[in-house]
ROLUMVO-617770 format. One line per 4 residues: for each residue x, y, z of N, C-alpha, C. Coordinates in steps of 0.02 Angstrom, whole numbers. Example, Ala and Ser with C-alpha at 12.3 -4.5 7.8 and 13.67 -1.06 7.14 Angstrom:
BEGIN
660/-284/390/615/-225/390/660/-165/390; 642/-112/354/684/-53/357/645/2/394
END
This chain:
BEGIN
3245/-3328/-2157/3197/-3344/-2210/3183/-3419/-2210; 3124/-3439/-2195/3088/-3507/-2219/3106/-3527/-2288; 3144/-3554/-2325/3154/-3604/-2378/3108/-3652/-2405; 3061/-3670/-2346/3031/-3726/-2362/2951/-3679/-2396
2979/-3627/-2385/2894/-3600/-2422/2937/-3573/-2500; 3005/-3577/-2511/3028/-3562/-2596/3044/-3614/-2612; 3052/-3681/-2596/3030/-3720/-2649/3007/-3800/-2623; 2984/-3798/-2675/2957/-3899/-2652/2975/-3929/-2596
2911/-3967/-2550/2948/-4009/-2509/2981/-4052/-2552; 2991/-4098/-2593/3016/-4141/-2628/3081/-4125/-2626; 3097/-4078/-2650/3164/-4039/-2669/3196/-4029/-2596; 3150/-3996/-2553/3192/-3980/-2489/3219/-4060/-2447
3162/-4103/-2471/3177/-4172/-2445/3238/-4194/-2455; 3256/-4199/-2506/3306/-4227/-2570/3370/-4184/-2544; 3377/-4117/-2525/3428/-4077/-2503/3462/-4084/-2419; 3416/-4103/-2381/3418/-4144/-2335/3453/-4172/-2334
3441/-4246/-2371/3459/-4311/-2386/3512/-4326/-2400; 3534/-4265/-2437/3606/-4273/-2452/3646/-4255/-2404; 3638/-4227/-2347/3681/-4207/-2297/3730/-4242/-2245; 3692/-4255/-2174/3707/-4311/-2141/3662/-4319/-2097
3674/-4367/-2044/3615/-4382/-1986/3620/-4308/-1948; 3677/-4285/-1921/3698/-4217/-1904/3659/-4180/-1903; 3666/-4173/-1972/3628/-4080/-2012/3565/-4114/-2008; 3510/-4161/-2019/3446/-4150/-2022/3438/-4150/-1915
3460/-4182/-1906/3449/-4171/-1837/3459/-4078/-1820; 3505/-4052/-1835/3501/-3952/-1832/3453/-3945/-1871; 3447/-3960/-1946/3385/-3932/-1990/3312/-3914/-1942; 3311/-3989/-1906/3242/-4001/-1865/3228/-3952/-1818
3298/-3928/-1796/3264/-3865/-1725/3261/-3797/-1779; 3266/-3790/-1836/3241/-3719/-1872/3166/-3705/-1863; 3131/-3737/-1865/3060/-3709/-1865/3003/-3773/-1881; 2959/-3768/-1858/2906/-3854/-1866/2902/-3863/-1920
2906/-3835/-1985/2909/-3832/-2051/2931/-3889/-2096; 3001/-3879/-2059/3059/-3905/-2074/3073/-3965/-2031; 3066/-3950/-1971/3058/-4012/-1934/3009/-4071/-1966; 2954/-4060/-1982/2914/-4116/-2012/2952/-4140/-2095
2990/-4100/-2121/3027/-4128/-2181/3101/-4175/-2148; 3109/-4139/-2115/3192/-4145/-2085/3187/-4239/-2040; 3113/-4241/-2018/3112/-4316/-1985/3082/-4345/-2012; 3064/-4335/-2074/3003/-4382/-2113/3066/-4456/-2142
3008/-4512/-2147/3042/-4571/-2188/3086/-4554/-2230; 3066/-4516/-2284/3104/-4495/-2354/3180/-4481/-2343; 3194/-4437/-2285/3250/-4413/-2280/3294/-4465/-2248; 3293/-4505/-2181/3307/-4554/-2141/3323/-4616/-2188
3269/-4635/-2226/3305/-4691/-2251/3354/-4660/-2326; 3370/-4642/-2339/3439/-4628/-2379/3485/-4606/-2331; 3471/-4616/-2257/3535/-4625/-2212/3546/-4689/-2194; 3496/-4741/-2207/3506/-4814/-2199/3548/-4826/-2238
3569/-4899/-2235/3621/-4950/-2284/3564/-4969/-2344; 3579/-4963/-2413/3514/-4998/-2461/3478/-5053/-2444; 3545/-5095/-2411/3510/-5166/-2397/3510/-5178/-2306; 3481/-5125/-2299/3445/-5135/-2220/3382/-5186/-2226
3344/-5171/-2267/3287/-5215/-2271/3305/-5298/-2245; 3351/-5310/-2290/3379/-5384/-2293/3418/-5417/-2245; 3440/-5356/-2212/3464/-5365/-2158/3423/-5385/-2107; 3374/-5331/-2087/3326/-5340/-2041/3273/-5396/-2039
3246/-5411/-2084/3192/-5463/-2123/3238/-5538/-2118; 3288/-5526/-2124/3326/-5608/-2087/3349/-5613/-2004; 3336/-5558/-1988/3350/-5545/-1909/3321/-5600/-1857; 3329/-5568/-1800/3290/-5569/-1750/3233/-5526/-1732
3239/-5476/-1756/3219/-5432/-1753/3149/-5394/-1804; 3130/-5434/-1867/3103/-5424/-1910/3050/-5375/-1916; 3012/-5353/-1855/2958/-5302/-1859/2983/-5250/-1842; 3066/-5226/-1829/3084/-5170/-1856/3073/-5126/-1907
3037/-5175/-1966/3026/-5139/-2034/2973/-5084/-2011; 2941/-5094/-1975/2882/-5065/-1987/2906/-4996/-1941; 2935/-4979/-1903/2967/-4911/-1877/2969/-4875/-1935; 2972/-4808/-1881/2991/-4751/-1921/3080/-4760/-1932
3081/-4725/-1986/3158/-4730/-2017/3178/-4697/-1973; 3183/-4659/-1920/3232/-4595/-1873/3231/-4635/-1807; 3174/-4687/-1791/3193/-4720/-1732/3215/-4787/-1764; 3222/-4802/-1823/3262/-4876/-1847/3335/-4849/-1833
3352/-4792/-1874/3428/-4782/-1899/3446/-4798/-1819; 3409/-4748/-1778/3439/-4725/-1691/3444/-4794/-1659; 3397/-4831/-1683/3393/-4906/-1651/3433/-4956/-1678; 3462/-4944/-1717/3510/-5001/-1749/3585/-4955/-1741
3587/-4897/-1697/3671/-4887/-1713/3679/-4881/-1630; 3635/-4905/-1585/3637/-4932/-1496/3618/-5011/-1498; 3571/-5021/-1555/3556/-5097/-1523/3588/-5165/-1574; 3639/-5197/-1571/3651/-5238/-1632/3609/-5302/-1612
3596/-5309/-1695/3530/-5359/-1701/3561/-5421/-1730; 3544/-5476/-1701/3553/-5559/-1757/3521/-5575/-1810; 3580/-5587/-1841/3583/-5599/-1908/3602/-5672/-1917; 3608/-5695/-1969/3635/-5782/-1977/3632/-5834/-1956
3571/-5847/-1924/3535/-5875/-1878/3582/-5885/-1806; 3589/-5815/-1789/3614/-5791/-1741/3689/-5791/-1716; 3711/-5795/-1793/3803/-5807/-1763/3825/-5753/-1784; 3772/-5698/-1816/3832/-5625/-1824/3774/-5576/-1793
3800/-5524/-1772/3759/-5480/-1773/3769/-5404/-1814; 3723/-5353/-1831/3718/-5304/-1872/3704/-5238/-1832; 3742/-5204/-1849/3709/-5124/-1824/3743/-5067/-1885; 3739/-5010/-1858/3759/-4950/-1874/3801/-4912/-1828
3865/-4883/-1861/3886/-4838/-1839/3856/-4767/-1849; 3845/-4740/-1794/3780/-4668/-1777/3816/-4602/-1800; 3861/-4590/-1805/3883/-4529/-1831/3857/-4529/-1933; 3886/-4591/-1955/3884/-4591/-2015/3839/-4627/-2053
3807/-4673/-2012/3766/-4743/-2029/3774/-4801/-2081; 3859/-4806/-2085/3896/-4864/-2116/3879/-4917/-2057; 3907/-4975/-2096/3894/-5023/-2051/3944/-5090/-2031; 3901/-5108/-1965/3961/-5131/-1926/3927/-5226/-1933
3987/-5248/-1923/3965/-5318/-1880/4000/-5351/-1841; 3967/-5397/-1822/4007/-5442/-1752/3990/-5505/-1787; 4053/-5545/-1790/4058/-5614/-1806/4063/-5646/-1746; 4011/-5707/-1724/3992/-5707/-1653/4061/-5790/-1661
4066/-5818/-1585/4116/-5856/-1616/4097/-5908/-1653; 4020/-5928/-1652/4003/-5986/-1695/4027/-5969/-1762; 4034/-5920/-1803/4049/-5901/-1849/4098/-5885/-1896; 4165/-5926/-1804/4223/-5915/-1828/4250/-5995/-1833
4319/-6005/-1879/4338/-6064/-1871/4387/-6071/-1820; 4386/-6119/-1773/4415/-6118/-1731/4470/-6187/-1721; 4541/-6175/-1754/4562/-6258/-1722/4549/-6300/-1641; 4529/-6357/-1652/4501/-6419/-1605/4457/-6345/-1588
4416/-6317/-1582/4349/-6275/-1570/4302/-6343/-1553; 4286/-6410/-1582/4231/-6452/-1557/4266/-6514/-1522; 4332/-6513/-1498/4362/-6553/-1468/4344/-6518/-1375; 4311/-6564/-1353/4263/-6537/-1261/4370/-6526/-1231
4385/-6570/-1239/4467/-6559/-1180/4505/-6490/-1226; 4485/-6458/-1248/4513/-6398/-1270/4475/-6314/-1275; 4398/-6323/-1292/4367/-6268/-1295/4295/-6300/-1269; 4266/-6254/-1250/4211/-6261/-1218/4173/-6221/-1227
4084/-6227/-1270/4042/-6189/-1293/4005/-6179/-1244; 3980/-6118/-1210/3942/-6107/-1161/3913/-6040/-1154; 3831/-6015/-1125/3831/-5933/-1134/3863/-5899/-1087; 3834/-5836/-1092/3900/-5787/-1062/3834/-5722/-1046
3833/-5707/-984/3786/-5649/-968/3777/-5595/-1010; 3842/-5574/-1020/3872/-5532/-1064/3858/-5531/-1141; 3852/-5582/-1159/3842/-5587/-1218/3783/-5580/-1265; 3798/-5523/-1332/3764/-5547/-1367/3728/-5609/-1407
3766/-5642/-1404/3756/-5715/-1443/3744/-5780/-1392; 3718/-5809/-1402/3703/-5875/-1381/3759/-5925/-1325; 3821/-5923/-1359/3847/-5939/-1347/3921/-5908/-1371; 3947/-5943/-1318/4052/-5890/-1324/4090/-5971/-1324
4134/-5960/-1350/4189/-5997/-1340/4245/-5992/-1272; 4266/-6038/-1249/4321/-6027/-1205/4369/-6084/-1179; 4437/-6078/-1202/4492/-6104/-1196/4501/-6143/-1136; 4505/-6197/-1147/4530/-6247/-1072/4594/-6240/-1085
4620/-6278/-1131/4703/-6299/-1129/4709/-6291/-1218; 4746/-6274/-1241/4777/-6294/-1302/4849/-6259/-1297; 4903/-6288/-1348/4969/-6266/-1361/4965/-6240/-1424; 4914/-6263/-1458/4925/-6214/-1537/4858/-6173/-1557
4849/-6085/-1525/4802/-6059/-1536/4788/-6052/-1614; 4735/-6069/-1656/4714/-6048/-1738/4643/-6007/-1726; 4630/-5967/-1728/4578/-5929/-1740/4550/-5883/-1804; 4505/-5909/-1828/4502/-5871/-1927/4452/-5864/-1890
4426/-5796/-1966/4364/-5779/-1968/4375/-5766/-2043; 4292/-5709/-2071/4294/-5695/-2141/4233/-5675/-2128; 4230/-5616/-2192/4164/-5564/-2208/4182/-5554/-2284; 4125/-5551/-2318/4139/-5522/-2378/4105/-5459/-2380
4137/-5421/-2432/4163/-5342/-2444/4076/-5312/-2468; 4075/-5352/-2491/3999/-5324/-2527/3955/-5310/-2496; 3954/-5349/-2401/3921/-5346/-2375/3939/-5271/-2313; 3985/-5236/-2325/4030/-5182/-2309/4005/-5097/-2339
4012/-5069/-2301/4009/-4992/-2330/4054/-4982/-2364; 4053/-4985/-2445/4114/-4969/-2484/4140/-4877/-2453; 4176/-4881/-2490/4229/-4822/-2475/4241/-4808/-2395; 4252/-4846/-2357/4279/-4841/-2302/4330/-4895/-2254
4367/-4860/-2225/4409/-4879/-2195/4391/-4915/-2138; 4386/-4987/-2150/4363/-5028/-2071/4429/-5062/-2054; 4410/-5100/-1976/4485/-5110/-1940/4408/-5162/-1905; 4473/-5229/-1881/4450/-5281/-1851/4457/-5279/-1784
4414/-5291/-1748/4436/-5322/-1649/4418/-5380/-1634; 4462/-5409/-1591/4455/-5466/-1573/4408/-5438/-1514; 4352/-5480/-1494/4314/-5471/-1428/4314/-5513/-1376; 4354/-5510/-1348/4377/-5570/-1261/4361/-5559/-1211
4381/-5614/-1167/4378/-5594/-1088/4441/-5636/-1079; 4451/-5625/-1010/4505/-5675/-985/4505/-5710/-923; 4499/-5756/-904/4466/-5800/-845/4517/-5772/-775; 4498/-5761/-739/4545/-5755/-667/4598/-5793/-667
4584/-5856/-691/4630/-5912/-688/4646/-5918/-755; 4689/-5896/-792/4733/-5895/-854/4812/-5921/-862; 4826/-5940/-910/4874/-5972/-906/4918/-5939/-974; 4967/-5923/-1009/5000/-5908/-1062/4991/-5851/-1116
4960/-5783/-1079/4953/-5755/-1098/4988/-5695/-1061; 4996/-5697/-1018/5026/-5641/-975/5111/-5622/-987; 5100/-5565/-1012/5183/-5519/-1057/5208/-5590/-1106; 5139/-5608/-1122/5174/-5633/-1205/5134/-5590/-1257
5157/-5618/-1318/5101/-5585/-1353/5082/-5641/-1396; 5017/-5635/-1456/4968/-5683/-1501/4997/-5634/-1566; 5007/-5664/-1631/4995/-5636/-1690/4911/-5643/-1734; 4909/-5560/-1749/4853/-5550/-1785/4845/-5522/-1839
4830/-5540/-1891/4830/-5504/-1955/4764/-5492/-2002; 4751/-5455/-2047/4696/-5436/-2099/4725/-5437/-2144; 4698/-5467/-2213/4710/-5453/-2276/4646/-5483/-2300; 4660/-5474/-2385/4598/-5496/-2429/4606/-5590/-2439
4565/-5609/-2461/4580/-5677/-2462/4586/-5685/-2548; 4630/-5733/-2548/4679/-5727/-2616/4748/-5708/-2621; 4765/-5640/-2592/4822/-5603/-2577/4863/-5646/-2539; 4915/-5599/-2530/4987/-5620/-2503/4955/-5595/-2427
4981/-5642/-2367/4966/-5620/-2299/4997/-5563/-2274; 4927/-5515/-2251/4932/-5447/-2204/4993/-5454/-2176; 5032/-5404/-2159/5081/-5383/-2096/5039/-5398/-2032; 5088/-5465/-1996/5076/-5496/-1918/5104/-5429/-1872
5051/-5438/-1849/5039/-5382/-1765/5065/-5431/-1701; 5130/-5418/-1677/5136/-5460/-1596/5085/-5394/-1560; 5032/-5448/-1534/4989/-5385/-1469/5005/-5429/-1410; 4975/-5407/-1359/4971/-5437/-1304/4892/-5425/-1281
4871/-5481/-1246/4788/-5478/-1234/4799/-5478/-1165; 4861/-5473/-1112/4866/-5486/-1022/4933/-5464/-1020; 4937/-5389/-1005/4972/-5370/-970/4977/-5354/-869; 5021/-5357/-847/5006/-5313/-790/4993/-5253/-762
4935/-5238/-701/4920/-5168/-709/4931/-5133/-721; 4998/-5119/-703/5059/-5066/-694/5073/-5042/-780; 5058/-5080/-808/5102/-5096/-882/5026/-5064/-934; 5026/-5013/-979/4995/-4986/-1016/4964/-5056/-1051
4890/-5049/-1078/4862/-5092/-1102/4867/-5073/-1174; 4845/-5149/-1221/4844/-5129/-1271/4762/-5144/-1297; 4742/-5211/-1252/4679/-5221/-1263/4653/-5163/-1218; 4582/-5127/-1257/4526/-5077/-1212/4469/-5116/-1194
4443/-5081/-1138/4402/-5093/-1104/4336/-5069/-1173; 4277/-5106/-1166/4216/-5094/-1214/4179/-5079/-1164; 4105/-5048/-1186/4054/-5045/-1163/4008/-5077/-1139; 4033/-5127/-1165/3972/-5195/-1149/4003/-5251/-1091
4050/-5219/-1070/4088/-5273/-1018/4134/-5335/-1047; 4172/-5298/-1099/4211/-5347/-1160/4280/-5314/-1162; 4319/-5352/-1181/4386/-5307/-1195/4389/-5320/-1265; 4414/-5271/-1311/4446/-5295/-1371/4536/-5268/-1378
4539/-5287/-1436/4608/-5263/-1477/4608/-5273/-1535; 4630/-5215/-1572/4632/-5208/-1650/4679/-5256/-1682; 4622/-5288/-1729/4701/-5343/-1773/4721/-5315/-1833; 4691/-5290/-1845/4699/-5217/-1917/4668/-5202/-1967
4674/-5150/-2012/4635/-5130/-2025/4640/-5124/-2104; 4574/-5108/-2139/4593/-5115/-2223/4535/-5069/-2259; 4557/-5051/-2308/4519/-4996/-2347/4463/-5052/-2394; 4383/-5056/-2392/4360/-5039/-2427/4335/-5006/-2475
4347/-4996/-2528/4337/-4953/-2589/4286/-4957/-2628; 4264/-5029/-2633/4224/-5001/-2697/4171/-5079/-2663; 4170/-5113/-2627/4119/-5175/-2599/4118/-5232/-2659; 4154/-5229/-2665/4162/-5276/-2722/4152/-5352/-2699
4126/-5415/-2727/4143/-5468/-2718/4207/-5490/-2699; 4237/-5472/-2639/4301/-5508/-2626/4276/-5528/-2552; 4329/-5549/-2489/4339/-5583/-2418/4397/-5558/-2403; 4387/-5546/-2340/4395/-5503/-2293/4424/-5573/-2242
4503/-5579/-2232/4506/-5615/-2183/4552/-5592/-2120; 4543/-5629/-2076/4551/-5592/-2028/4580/-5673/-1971; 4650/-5653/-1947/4673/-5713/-1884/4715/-5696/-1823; 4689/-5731/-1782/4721/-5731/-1711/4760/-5813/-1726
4826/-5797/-1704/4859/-5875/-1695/4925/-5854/-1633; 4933/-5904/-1602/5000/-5911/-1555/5012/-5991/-1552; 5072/-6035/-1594/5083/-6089/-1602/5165/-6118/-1577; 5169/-6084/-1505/5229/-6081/-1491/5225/-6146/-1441
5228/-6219/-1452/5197/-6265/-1415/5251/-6276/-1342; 5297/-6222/-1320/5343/-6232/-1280/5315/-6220/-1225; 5231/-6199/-1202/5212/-6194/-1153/5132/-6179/-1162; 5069/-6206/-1143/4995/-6205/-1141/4973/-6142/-1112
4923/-6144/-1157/4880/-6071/-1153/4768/-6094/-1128; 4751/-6038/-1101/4693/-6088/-1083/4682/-6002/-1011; 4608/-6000/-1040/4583/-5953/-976/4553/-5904/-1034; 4553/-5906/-1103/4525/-5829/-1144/4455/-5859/-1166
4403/-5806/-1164/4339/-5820/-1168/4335/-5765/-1233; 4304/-5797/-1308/4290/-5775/-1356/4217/-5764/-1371; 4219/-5679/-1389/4143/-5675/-1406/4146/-5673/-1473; 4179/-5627/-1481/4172/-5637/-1566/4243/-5579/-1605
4222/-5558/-1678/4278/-5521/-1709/4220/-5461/-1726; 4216/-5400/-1715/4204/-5359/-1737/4219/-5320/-1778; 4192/-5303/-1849/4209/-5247/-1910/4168/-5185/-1885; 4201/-5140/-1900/4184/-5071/-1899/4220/-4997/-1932
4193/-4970/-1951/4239/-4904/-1958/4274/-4852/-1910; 4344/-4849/-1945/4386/-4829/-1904/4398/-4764/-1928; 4431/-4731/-1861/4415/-4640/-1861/4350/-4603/-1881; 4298/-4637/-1863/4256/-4587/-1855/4216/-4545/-1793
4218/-4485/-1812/4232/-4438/-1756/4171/-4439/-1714; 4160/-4396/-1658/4114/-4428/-1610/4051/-4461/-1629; 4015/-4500/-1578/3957/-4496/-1597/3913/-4467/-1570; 3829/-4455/-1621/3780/-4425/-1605/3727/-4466/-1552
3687/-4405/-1521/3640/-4463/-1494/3591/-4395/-1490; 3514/-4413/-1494/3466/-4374/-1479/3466/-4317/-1470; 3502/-4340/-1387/3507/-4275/-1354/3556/-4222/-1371; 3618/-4257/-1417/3648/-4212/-1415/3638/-4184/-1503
3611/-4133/-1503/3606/-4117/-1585/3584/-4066/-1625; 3653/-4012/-1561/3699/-3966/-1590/3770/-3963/-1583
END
């Protein structure tokens, strides 16, 4: 039975809407009916973030507005866009269309970061952003960042990555490990993570391989609840000055939501 001939498009819109990206993507192969409700604006953007607009409109990207909402959502949870005059960038996670960002490293504080005999600003093929950071020599790694919550998909569970590379020629990282932690800013400091960012082949990794030709590793992770005006901080440090470190190439810290189950894409959507 067609539904869409017992009651209102309005109503069928609205029922939609409440679903997920998922179900209107199945809704759409029921019949052309439904398909033209199931992909219309109406439904798509109450799968956006409220403040996509604001997002996009400070971009790089700004004549995104004018897309259809089903190739924005699809286009912002494959393509992340600059934001902050280009030191963060914005997307969507595609299963759910919460949202993600990348704190590029301009965006992070970095100790001696503008001292040339210690770090060195330069681009990176690879890179989203303009420019990456990368370690000549230092003995005392400090690496901060920070996001505030408001700018976050309340009620969800996000987790931080550090986003690196590591030069052929590295020095003080290999079977040691860096401490990393998350907490709110104000609070008492997160539980320190010893990771390791350079192990040997042989030896299980802890940093993964990314998609984009990046490695990360999780520094941890924290419940959003309610997006409240608070900060979100987040550090990489190793201050063990008994031996120099120098060879890690920083792109940035990535927020995202954690455990969510596969993702969708076009093609796949049943």
């Amino acid at each position: 039975m067609d539904f869409t001939k017992l009651l209102p498009e309005d109503c069928v819109c609205l029922i939609i809407s409440l679903t997920s990206p998922r179900d209107a993507l199945r809704l759409a192969l029921v019949s052309p009916a439904l398909r033209s409700i199931a992909d219309s604006d109406a439904v798509w953007e109450r799968f956006l973030p409220c403040d996509y607009q604001k997002n996009i409109s400070g971009s790089s990207s700004p004549s995104l507005l004018s897309w259809a909402k089903k190739d924005l959502y699809f286009y912002l949870s494959s393509h992340p866009i600059l934001i902050e005059n280009g030191t963060m960038s914005f997307q969507l996670e595609k299963e759910t269309g919460k949202k993600c960002y990348m704190l590029g490293a301009r965006a992070l504080s970095i100790i001696w970061g503008e001292t040339p005999e210690y770090w060195n600003w330069t681009d990176h093929p690879d890179s989203r952003f303009s420019e990456v950071a990368e370690l000549r020599l230092v003995w005392w790694l400090d690496v901060k960042g920070k996001i505030e919550t408001r700018k976050l998909s309340p009620g969800t569970n996000y987790a931080a990555y550090l986003v690196f590379k590591l030069r052929r020629r590295r020095y003080g990282f290999r079977q040691r490990t860096v401490g990393v932690h998350v907490n709110m800013e104000g609070t008492t400091s997160g539980e320190v993570r010893s990771v390791s960012l350079d192990y040997p082949q042989n030896v299980p990794q802890q940093a993964q391989e990314r998609g984009d030709g990046w490695m990360e590793i999780e520094m941890g992770e924290f419940l959003n609840e309610c997006g409240d005006d608070g900060t979100v901080e987040f550090c990489l440090r190793e201050i063990d000055c008994n031996y120099f470190k120098s060879g890690l190439i920083i792109e940035g810290i990535e927020v995202r939501p954690k455990n969510v189950g596969r993702s969708i894409d076009q093609v796949d959507q049943l």
